[in-house]
C-alpha positions as CSV (number, residue, x, y, z in Angstrom):
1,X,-27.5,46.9,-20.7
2,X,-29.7,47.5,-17.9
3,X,-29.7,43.9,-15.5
4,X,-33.3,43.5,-16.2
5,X,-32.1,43.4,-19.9
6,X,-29.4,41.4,-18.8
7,X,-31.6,38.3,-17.0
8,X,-33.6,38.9,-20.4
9,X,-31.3,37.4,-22.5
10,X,-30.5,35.1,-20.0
11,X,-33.7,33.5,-20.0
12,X,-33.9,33.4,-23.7
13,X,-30.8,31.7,-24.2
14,X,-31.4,29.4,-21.7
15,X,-34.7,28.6,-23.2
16,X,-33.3,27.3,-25.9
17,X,-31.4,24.9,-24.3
18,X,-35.2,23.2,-24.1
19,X,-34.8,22.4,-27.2
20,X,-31.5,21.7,-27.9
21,X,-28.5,19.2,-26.3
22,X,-25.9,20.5,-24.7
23,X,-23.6,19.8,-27.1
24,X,-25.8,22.2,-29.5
25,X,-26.0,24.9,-26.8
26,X,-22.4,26.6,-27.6
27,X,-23.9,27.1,-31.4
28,X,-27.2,28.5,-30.2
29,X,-25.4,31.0,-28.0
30,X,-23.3,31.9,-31.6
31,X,-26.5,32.0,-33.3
32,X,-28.1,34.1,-30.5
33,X,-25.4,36.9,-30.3
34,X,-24.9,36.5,-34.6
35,X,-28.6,36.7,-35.3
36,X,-29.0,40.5,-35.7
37,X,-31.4,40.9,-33.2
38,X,-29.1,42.1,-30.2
39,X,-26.6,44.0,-29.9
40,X,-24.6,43.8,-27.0
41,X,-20.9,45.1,-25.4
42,X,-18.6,42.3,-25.4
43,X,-18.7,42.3,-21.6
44,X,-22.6,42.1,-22.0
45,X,-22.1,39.1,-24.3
46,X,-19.4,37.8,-21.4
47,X,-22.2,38.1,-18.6
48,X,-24.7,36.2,-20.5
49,X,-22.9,33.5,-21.7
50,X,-20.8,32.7,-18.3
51,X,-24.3,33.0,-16.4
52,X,-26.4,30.7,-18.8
53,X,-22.7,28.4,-18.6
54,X,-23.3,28.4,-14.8
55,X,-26.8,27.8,-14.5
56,X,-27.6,24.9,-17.4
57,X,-24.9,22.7,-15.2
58,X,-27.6,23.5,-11.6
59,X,-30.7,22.0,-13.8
60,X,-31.2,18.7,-13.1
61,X,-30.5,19.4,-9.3
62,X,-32.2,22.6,-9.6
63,X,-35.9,20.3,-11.7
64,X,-35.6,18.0,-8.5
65,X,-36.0,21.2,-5.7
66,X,-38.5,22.5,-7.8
67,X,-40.2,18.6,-8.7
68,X,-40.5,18.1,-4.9
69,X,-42.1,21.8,-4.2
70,X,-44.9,21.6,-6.8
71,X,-47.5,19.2,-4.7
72,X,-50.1,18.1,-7.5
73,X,-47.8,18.9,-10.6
74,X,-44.8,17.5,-12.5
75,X,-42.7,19.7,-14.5
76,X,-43.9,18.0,-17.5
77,X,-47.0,19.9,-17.0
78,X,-45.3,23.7,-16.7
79,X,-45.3,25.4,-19.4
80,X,-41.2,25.4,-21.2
81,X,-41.4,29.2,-20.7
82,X,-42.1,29.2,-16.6
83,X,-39.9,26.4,-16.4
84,X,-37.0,28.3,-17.3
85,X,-37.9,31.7,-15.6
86,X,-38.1,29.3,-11.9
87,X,-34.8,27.8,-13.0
88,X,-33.4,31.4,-13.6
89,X,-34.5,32.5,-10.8
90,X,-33.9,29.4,-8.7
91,X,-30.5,29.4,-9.5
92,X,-30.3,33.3,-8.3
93,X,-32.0,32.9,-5.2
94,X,-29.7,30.1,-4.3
95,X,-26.5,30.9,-6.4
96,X,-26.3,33.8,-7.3
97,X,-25.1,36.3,-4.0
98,X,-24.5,39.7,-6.1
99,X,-28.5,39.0,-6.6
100,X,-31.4,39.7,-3.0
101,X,-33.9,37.0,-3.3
102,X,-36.4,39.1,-3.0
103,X,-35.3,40.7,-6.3
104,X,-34.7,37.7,-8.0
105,X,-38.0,36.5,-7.3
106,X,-39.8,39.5,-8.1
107,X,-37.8,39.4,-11.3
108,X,-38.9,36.6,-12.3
109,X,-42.7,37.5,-12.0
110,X,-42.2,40.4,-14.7
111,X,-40.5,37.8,-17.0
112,X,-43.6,35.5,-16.5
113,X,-45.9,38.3,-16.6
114,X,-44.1,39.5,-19.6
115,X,-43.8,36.0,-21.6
116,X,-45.6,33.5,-19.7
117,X,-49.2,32.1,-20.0
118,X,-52.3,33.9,-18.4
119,X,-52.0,33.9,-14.7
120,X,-48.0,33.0,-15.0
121,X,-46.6,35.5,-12.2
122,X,-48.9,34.3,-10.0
123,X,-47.2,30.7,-10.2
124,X,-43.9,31.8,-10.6
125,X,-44.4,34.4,-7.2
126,X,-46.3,31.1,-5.2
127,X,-43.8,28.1,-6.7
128,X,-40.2,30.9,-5.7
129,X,-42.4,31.5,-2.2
130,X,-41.1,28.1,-0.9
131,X,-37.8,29.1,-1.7
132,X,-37.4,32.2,-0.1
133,X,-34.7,32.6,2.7
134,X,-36.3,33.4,6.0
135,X,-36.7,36.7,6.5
136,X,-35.2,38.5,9.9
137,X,-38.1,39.8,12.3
């Protein structure tokens, strides 16, 4: 699996942890890999799982960072499906170092662009834009 396809499943898994507990999550990821619809390698299947195992830990801290960047907004009002591409990609940007920034962030604009609301990539690209690294002149 390509690692575009890779963060795909990633964020579809962790969307479901909007709707379900943690303590639910480790029988949605069974249902997710059981369900028919995917077929991955086993060390696909062991990507996904130990990335969405890494990340769903970082969310509270990570819906704070991203609370305080919003000016005008709470998180309430993002949509569930941009909410967990910026957590996604929040997480890469500042987690994940096999990952540039700049292609985590970009990323995440073809996920929103791809699943989001109207006009979604343009608020993922400007909400990720405060969380850039500096870039070297």
């Amino acid at each position: 699996m390509t690692r575009r396809a890779l963060r795909e499943q990633i964020f579809k898994l962790l969307f479901r942890a909007e709707f379900n507990t943690p303590d639910e999550m480790p029988e949605q990821e069974k249902l997710f890999f059981e369900s028919g619809d995917l077929t991955v390698t086993p060390e696909d299947q062991a990507y996904i799982t130990d990335k969405v195992g890494r990340i769903l830990p970082e969310i509270p801290a990570m819906d704070e960072r991203l609370e305080k960047s919003i000016e005008g907004w709470s998180l309430k009002r993002i949509g569930k499906v941009e909410l967990t591409i910026l957590r996604l990609a929040l997480y890469e940007i500042e987690k994940d170092d096999d990952i540039p920034a700049q292609v985590a962030a970009s990323e995440a604009v073809e996920l929103a662009k791809k699943f989001g609301q109207e006009n979604a990539g343009a608020f993922v690209n400007g909400v990720l834009s405060k969380f850039m690294p500096e870039q070297e002149a």
